[in-house]
C-alpha positions as a printed Julia matrix, in Angstrom:
368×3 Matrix{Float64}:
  33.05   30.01    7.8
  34.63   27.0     7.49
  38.07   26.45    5.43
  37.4    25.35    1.92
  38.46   21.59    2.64
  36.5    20.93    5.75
  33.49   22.83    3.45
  33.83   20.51    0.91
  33.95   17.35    3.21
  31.04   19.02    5.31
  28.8    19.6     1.76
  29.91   15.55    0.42
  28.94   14.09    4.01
  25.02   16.11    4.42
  24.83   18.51    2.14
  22.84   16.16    0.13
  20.6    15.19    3.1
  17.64   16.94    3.58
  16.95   17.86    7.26
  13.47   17.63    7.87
  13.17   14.39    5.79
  15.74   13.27    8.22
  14.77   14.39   11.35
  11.16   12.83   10.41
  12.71    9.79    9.33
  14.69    9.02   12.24
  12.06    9.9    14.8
   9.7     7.32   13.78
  13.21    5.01   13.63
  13.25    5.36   17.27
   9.83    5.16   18.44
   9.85    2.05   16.74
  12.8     0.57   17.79
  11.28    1.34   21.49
   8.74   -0.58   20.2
   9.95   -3.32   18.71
  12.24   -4.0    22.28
   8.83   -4.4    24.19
   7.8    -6.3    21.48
  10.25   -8.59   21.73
  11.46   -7.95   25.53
  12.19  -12.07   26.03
  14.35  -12.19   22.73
  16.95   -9.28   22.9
  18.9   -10.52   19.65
  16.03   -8.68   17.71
  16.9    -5.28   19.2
  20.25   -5.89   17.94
  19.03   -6.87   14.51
  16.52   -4.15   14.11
  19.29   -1.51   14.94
  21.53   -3.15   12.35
  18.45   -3.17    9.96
  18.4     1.05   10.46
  21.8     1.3    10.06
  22.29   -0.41    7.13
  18.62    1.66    6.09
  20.53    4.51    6.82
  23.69    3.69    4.83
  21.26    3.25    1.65
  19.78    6.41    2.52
  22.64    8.57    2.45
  24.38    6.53   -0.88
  20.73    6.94   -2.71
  21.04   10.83   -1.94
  23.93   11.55   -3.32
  23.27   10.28   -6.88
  21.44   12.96   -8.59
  17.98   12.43  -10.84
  19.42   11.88  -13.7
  21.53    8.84  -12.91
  19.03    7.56  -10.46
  16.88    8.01  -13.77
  19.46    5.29  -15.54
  18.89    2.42  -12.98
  15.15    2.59  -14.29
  15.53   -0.1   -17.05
  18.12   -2.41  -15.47
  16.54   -2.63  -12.13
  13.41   -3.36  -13.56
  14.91   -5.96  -16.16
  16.62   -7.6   -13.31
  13.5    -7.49  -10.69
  11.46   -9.31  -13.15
  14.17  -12.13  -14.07
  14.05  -12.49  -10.1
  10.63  -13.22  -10.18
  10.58  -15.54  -12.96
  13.55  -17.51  -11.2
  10.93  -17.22   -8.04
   8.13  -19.04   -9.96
  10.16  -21.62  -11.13
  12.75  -22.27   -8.09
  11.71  -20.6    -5.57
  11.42  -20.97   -1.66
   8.41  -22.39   -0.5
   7.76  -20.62    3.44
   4.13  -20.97    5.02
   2.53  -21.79    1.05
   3.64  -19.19   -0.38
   6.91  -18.84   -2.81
   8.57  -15.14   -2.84
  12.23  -16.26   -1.84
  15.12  -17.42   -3.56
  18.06  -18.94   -1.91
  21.32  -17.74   -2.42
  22.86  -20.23   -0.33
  24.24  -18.2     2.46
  21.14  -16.04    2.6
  17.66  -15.34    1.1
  16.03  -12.54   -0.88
  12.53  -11.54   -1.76
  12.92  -10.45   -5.66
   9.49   -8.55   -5.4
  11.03   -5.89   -2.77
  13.26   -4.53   -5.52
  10.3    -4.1    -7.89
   8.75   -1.57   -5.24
  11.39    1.09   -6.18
  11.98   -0.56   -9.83
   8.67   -0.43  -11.02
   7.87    4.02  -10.72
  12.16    4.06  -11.74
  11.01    2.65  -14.83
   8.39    4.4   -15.47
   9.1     7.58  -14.71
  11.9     6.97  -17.06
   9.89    5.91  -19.65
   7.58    8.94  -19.02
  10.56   11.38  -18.95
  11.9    10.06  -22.62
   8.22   10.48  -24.19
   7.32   13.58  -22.33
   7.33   16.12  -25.53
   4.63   13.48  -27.28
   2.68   11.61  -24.49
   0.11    9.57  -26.32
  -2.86    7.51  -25.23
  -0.55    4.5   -26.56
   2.16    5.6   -24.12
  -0.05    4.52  -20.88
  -1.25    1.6   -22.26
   2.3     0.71  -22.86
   2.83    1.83  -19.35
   0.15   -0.27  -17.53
   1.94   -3.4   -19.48
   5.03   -2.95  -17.25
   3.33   -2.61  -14.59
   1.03   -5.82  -15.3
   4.1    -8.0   -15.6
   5.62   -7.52  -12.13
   2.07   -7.4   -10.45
   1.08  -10.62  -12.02
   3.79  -12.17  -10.93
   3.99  -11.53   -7.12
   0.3   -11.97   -7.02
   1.42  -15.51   -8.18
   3.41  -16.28   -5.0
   1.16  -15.34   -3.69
   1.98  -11.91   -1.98
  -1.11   -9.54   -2.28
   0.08   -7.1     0.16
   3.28   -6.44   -1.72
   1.32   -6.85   -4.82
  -0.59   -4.02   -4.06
   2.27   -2.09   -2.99
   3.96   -2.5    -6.39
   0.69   -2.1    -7.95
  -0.05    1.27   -6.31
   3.7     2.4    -6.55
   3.35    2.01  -10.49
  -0.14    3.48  -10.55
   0.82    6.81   -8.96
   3.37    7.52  -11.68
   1.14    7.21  -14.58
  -1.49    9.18  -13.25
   0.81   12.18  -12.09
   2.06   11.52  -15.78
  -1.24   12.91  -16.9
  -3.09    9.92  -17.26
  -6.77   11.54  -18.35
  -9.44   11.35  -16.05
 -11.69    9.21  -18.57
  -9.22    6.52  -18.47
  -9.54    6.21  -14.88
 -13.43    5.83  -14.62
 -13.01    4.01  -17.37
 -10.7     1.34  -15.62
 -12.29    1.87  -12.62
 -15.27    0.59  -13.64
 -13.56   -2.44  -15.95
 -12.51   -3.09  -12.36
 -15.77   -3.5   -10.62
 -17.13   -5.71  -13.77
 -13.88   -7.49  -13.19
 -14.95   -8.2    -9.52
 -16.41  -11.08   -9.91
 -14.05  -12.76  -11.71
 -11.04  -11.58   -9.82
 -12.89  -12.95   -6.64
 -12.93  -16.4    -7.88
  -8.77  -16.34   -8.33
  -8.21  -15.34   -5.04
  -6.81  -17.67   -3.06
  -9.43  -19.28   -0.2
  -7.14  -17.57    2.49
  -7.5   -14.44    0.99
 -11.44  -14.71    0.71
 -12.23  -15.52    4.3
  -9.96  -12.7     5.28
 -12.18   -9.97    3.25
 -15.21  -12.1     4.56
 -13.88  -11.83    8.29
 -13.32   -7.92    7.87
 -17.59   -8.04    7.59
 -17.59   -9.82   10.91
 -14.48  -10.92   12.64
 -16.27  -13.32   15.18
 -17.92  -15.37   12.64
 -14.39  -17.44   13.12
 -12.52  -15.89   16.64
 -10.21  -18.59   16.28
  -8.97  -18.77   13.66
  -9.08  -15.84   10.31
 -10.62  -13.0    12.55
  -8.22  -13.95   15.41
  -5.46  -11.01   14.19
  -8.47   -8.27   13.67
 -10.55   -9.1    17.36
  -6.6    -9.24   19.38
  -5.63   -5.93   17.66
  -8.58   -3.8    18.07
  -8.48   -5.0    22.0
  -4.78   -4.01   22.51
  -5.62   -0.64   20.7
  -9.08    0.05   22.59
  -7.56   -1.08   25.96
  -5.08    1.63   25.59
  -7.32    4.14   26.45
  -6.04    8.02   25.72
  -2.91    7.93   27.54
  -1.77    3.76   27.1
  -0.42    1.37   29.7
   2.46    2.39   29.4
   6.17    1.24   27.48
   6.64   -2.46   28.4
   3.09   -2.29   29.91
   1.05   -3.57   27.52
  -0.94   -7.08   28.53
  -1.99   -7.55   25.34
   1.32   -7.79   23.89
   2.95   -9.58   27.06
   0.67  -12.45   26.99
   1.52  -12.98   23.49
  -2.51  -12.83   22.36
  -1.31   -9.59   19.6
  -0.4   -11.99   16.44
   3.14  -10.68   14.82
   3.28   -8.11   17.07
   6.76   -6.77   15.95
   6.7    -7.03   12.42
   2.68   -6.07   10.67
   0.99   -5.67   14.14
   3.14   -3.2    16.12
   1.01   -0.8    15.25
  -1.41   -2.27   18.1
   1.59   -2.78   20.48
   2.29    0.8    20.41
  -1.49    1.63   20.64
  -1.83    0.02   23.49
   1.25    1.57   25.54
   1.17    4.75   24.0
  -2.74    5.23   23.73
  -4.74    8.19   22.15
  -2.12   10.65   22.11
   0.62    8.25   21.4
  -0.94    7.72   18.18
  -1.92   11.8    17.38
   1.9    12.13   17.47
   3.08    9.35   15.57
   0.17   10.18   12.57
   1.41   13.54   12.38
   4.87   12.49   12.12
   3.48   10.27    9.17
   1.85   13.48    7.76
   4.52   15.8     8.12
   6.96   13.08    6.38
   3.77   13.09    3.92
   3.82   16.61    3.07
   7.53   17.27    2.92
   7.07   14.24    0.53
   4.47   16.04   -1.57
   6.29   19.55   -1.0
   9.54   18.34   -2.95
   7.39   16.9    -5.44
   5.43   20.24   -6.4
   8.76   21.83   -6.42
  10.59   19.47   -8.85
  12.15   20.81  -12.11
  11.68   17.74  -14.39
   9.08   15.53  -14.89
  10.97   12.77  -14.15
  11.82   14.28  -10.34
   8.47   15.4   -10.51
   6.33   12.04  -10.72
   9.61   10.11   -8.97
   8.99   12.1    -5.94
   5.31   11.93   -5.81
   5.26    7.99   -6.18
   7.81    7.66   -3.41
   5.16    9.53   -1.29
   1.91    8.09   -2.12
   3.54    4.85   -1.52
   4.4     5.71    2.18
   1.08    6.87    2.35
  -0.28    3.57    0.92
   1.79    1.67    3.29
   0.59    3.8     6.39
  -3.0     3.47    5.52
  -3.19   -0.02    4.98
  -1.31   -1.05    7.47
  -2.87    0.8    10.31
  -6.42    0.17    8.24
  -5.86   -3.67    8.8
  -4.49   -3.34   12.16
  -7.72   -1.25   13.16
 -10.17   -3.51   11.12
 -11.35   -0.98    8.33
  -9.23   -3.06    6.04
  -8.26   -6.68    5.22
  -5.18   -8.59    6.6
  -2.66   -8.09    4.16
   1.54   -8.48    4.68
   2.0    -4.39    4.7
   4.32   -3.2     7.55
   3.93   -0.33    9.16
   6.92    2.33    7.68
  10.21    2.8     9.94
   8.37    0.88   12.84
   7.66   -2.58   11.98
  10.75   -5.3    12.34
  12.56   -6.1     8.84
  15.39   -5.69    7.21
  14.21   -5.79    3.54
  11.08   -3.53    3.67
  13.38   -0.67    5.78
  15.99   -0.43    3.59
  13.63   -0.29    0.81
  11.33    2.73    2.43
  15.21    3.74    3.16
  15.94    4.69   -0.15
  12.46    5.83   -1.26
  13.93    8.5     1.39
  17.2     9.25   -0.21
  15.65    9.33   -3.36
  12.95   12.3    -2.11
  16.22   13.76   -1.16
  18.31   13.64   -4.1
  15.41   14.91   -5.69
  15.59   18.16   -3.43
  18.92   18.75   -2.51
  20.24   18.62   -6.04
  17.57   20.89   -7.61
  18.4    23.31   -5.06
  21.88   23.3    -6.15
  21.06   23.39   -9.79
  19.08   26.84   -8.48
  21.89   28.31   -7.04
């Protein structure tokens, strides 16, 4: 037993960390820094940066986990409120990098606005969810799928569909574990495919030739099915066991496009191979179902649909990501979670991780 200081100090320092979350978290942090060095072998400053990135991920993590639900709960309004101010200031004054505008200058540095609304957007409404729980109306998800409109209209403006659909998914998961009714969903789901159509002709030409490249990548080798026909070589070539770490040809003669940052999921298929993979998708699933396990266990519904956004979002990002990077899916700017190189995505998944353990470690508490 430990004296009562030291226990106190002990219980403030991890007794708010949840150890499997953790142990998860930072095992996929270290396969994919390994990753991201042979990635970037010939430009060593990005190992550095990428470590700094986790620490300061880490940091987030470990503030995020000692707040408990209910004041996480309060940053629901003014973290939304401020996310979409950022985006307005986006629209009108803005960065413009590669034809899109997400970034604002701050003079000394720049931040994407439509990061914060991936954690902002299921705050909200999960609080808004939480303070109409005892009389939950069909006007209440409307209401609901307004506030999530706003932000998603807004980075689809940039335009940023991949973080779009993040948001998008993000917000969508907490109304339905809110008990959005099932003939509201067919119901939207098939305003959707009416919608198809229409929504097809606002896309932006990029964005059409990459869902007409996913049908057949060589109809343009060169140039939009370029990313899809390099990755799915570097990921076949690795065979069951891989090439090896720092093996990979692929990846060495530079043909894998963004190979640290939304394709390192093919760098690491090609050195690690088969069973490379096996392990790092069941590290995905176990993060998954601890994910899902804290959420089935939560004592408010606030914790409750919180937890399971936080989740299904990871999930989201895994699947797209490694959908695109295979060729099932589209190209879109997802990164792959606690692998790919970035500062701002990782310290966002970062606190989706303190916040599943907030969410646990202070309900258990409350138990005892």
């Amino acid at each position: 037993m430990l004296p009562p200081l030291l226990h106190r100090v002990w219980v403030r320092l991890i007794g708010h960390l949840d150890g499997p979350l953790l142990l998860i978290t930072a095992s996929i942090m270290a396969i994919g820094l390994a990753t991201v060095y042979s990635a970037t072998y010939d430009a060593s400053n990005r190992l550095l940066a990428q470590t700094v990135n986790m620490a300061v991920g880490f940091c987030a993590m470990w503030l995020v986990a000692q707040l408990p639900p209910q004041k996480l709960m309060g940053f629901g309004v003014p973290l939304y409120v401020l996310g979409v101010i950022l985006l307005i200031c986006v629209f009108f004054f803005g960065v413009k990098v590669n034809g899109a505008r997400r970034w604002l200058s701050l003079g000394f540095t720049r931040i994407q606005p439509s990061e914060v609304l991936k954690i902002a957007v299921p705050l909200m409404l999960a609080w808004y969810f939480h303070k109409h729980e005892a009389m939950l109306r069909f006007r209440h998800y409307l209401f609901a799928c307004l506030l999530l409109l706003v932000p998603f209209a807004l980075i689809a403006k940039q335009p940023d569909l991949g973080t779009a659909i993040l948001v998008g998914a993000a917000g969508f998961y907490v109304i339905f574990l809110a008990g959005l009714p099932w003939q509201v969903i067919f119901g939207l789901s098939a305003a959707a495919a009416a919608a198809a159509p229409f929504v097809w002709t606002m896309l932006h030409d990029y964005q059409r030739k990459r869902i007409l490249t996913l049908i057949d990548p060589t109809s343009d080798p060169l140039g939009a099915g370029y990313h899809i026909i390099q990755s799915t070589i570097a990921i076949g070539s690795g065979g069951t066991f891989g090439k090896g770490w720092l093996e990979g040809t692929q990846t060495h003669l530079e043909f894998i496009p963004e190979r640290h940052t939304d394709f390192i999921f093919a760098v690491f298929s090609e050195e690690r191979g088969l069973l490379g993979n096996s392990i790092l998708v069941l590290l995905y699933f176990l993060l998954i179902a601890r994910g899902l396990m804290i959420a089935a266990k939560a004592s408010t519904l606030f914790a409750r649909v919180m937890a399971g956004s936080v989740t299904l979002s990871l999930f989201t990002y895994v699947f797209v990501n490694m959908g695109m990077v295979s060729g099932i899916l589209p190209v879109v700017g997802v990164p792959l979670p606690f692998m790919s190189y970035g500062g701002t995505a990782l310290v966002t998944l970062s606190v989706g991780i303190g916040i599943l353990m907030s969410i646990q470690t202070h309900r258990m508490l409350v138990r005892k």
